[in-house]
DRENDO-1510 file (C-alpha; in Angstrom, 1 decimal, always signed):
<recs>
REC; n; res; u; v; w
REC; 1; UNK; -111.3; -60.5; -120.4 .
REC; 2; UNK; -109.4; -61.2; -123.4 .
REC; 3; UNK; -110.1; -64.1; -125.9 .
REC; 4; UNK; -108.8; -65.2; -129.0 .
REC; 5; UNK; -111.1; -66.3; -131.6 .
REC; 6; UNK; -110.9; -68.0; -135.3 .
REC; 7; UNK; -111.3; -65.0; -137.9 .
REC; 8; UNK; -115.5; -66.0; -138.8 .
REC; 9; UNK; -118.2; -63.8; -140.7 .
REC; 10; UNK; -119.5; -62.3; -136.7 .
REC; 11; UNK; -116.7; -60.5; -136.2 .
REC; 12; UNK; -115.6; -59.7; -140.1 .
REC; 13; UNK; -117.7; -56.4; -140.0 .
REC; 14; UNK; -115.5; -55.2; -136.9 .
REC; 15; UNK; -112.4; -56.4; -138.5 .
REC; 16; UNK; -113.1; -54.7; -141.7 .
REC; 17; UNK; -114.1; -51.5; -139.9 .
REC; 18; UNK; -110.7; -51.5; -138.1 .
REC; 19; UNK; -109.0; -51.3; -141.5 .
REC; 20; UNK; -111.2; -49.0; -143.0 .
REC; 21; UNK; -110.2; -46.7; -140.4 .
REC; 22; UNK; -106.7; -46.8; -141.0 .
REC; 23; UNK; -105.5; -49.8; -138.3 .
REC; 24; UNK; -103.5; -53.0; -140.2 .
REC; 25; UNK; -102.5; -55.9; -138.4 .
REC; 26; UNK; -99.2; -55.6; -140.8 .
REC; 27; UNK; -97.0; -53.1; -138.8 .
REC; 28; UNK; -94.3; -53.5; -140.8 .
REC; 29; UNK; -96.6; -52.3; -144.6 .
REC; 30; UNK; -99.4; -50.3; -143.7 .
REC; 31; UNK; -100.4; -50.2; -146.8 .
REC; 32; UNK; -101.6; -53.7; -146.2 .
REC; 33; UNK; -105.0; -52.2; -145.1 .
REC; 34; UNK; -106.6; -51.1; -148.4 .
REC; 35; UNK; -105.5; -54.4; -149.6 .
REC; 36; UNK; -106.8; -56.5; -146.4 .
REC; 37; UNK; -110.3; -54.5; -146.7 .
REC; 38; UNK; -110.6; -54.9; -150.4 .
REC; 39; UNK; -109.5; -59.1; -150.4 .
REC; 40; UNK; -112.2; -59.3; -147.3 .
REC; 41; UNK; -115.1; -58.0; -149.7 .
REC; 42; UNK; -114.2; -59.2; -153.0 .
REC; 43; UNK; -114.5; -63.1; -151.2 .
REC; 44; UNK; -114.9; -63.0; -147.3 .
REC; 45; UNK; -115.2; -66.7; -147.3 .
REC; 46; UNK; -111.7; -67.2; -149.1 .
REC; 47; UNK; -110.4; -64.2; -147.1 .
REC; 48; UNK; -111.5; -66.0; -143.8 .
REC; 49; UNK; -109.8; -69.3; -144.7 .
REC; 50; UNK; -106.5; -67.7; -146.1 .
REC; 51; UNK; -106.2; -66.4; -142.3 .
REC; 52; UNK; -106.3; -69.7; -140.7 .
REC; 53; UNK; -104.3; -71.2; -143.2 .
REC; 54; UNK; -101.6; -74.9; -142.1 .
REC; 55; UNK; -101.1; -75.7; -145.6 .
REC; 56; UNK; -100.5; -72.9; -147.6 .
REC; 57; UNK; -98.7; -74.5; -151.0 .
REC; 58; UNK; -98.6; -72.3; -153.7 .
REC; 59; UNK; -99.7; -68.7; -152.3 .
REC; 60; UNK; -97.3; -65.9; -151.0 .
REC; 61; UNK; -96.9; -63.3; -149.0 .
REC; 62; UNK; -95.7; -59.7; -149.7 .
REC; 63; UNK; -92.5; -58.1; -148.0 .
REC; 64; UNK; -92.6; -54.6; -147.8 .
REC; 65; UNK; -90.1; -53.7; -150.4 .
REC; 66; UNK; -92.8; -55.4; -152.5 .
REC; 67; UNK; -91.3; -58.8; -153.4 .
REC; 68; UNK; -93.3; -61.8; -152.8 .
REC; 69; UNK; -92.5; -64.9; -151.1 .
REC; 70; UNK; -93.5; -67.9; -150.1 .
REC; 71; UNK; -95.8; -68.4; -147.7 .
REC; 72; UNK; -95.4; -70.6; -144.4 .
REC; 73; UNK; -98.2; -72.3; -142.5 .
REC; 74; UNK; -100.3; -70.1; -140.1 .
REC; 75; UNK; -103.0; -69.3; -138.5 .
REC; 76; UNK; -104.6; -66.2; -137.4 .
REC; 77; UNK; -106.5; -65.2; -134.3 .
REC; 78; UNK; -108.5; -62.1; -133.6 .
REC; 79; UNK; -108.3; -60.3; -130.1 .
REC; 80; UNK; -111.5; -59.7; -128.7 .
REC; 81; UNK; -112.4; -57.6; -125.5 .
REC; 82; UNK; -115.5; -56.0; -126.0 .
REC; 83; UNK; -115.2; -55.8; -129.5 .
REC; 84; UNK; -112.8; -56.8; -131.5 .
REC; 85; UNK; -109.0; -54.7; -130.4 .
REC; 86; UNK; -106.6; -57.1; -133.1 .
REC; 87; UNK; -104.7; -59.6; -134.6 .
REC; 88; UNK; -102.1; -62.1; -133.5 .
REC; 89; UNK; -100.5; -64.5; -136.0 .
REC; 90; UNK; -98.2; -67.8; -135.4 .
REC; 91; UNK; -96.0; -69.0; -138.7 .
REC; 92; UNK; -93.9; -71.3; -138.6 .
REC; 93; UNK; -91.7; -73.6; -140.5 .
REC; 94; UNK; -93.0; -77.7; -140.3 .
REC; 95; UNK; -90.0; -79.9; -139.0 .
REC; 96; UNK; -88.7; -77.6; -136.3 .
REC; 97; UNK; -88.2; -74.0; -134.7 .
REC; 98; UNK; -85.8; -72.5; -137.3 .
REC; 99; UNK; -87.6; -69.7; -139.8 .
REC; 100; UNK; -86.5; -68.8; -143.6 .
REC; 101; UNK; -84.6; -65.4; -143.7 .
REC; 102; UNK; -87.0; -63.5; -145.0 .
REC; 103; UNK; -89.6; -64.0; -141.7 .
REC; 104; UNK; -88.7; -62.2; -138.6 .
REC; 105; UNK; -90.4; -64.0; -136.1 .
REC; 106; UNK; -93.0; -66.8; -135.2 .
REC; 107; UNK; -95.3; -64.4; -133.8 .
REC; 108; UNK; -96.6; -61.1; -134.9 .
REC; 109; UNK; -99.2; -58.7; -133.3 .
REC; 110; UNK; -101.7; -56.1; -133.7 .
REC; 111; UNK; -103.8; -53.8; -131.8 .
REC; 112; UNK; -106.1; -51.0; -133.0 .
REC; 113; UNK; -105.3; -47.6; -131.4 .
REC; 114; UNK; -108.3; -47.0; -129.6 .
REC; 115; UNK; -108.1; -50.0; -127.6 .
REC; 116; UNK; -103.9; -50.2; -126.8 .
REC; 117; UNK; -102.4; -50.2; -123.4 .
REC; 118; UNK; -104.7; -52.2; -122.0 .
REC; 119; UNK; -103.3; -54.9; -122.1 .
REC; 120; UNK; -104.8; -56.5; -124.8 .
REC; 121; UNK; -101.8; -57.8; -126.8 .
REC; 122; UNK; -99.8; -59.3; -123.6 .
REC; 123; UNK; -103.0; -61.4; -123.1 .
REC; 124; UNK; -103.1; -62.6; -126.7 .
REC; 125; UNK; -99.6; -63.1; -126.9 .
REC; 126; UNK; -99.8; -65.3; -123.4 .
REC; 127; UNK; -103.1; -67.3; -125.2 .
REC; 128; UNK; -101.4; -68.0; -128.9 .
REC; 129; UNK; -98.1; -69.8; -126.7 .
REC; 130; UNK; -100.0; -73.3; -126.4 .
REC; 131; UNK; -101.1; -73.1; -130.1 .
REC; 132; UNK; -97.2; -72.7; -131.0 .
REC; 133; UNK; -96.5; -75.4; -128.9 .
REC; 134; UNK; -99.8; -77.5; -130.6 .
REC; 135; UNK; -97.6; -76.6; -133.6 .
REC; 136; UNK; -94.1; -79.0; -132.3 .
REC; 137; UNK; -92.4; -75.2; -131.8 .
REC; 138; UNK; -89.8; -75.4; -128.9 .
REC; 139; UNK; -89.5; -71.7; -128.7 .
REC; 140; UNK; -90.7; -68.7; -130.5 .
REC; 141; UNK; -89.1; -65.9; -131.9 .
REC; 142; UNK; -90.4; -61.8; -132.2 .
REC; 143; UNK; -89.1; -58.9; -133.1 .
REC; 144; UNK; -89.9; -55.5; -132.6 .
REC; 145; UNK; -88.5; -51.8; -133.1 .
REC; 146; UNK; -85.6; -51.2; -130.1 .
REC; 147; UNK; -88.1; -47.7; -129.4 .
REC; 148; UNK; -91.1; -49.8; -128.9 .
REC; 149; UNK; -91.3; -49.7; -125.3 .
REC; 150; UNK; -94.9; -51.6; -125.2 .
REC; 151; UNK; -93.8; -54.3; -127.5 .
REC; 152; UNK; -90.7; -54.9; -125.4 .
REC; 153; UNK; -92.6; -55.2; -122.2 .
REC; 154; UNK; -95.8; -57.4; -124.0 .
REC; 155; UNK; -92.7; -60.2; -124.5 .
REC; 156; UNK; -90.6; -59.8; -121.6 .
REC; 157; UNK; -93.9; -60.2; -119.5 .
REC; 158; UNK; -94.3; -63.5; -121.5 .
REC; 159; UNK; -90.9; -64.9; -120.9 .
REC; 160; UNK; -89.5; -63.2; -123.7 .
REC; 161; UNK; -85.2; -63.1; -123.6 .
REC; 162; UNK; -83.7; -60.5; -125.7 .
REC; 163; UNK; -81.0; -62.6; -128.1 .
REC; 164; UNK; -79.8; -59.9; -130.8 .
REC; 165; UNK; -79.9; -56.5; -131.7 .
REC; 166; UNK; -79.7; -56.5; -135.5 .
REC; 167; UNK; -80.4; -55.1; -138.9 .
REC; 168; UNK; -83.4; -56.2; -140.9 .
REC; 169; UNK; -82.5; -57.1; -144.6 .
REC; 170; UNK; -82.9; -55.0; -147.3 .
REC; 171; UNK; -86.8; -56.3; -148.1 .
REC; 172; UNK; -87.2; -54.3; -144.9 .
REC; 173; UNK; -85.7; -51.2; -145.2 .
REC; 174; UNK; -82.4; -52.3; -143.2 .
REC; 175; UNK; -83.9; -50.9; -139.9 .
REC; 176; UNK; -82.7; -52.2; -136.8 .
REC; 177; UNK; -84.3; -54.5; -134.7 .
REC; 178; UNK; -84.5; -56.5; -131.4 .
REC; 179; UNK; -85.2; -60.7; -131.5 .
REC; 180; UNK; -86.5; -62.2; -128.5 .
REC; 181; UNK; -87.1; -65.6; -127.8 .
REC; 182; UNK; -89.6; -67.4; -125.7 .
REC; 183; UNK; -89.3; -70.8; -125.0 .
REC; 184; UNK; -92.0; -73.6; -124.8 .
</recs>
C-alpha cells in the first residue's frame, strides 16, 4: 500500500537518511543531496515548509547548469510503503496549464534504489493527479530520458500520451528527452 504524505518531522529522519545515502529526489542534479541533507539540518522546520510551498515569491530554484530561477508554486509529497521509498512533486504555473521554459514538466518523481520496481512511483504518480487537478491544471506534463524504460511505463500506465521527442535547453545539458501529457 502506497500513500502520499505531507513532508512532517516523523518521517524527516528517513528522508534525510535516503540522501545521506546517496538517493536525491532531483534526478536531473544529484548533487542536490548534500545540499537537501544540509538545508534539512541547518532549519528542518523551514526546510519542511519550503516543500509544500503555493506561494513561493521571492525564492528560486537551481537548474543544473547552476543558474537560478524563479520558483513556481508546489508542493511536495513523500512516498511511503513501509518506510519511506520517495518524492513526488506538482509545479505549476497559477492561471492555466502552460509552464515557463525553463521547467520540464508539472510532475517530477523520485524513488530510492532499494525500494524501485515495485511499483511505488506508478502509485504516487496515480495519487498526486487529483491534487493537480485541486490545482485548476487540465493536464499535466513529464518528461523523462527516451532510455528510461520504467519512467515511460509509470506514465503510460497513468494515461500518459507521448507528444514530443526533444532537446532539453542548454541549462540541461541539451539531452534529449520525451514529453508526455496526461490529461485531467
Amino acid at each position: 500500500m502506497v500513500a502520499l504524505v505531507r513532508p512532517d518531522m516523523l518521517w524527516l529522519p528517513a528522508y534525510r537518511a535516503a540522501l545521506a545515502q546517496g538517493w536525491s529526489p532531483d534526478n536531473l542534479r544529484p548533487a542536490a543531496a548534500g545540499e537537501l541533507l544540509a538545508a534539512s539540518a541547518a532549519d528542518p522546520a523551514d526546510f519542511l515548509v519550503g516543500l509544500d510551498d503555493p506561494a513561493p515569491e521571492g525564492r528560486t530554484v537551481t537548474l543544473p547548469d547552476g543558474s537560478r530561477v524563479p520558483r513556481l508554486p508546489s508542493l511536495s509529497r513523500w512516498i511511503i510503503a513501509d518506510g519511506f521509498v520517495g518524492q513526488i512533486s506538482l509545479r505549476w504555473q497559477p492561471g492555466g496549464d502552460a509552464l515557463p521554459p525553463y521547467v520540464l514538466g508539472h510532475i517530477g518523481y523520485g524513488v530510492v534504489p532499494w525500494a524501485r520496481r515495485r511499483g511505488h512511483a506508478g502509485a504516487a504518480l496515480g495519487l498526486i493527479l487529483p491534487e493537480a487537478r485541486a490545482q485548476g491544471l487540465t493536464r499535466v506534463e513529464l518528461t523523462t530520458e527516451p532510455d528510461n524504460i520504467g519512467s515511460i511505463r509509470v506514465i503510460e500506465k497513468n494515461g500518459g500520451r507521448l507528444v514530443e521527442r526533444f532537446t532539453r535547453g542548454p541549462q540541461y545539458g541539451q539531452t534529449p528527452a520525451l514529453r508526455f501529457v496526461i490529461a485531467l
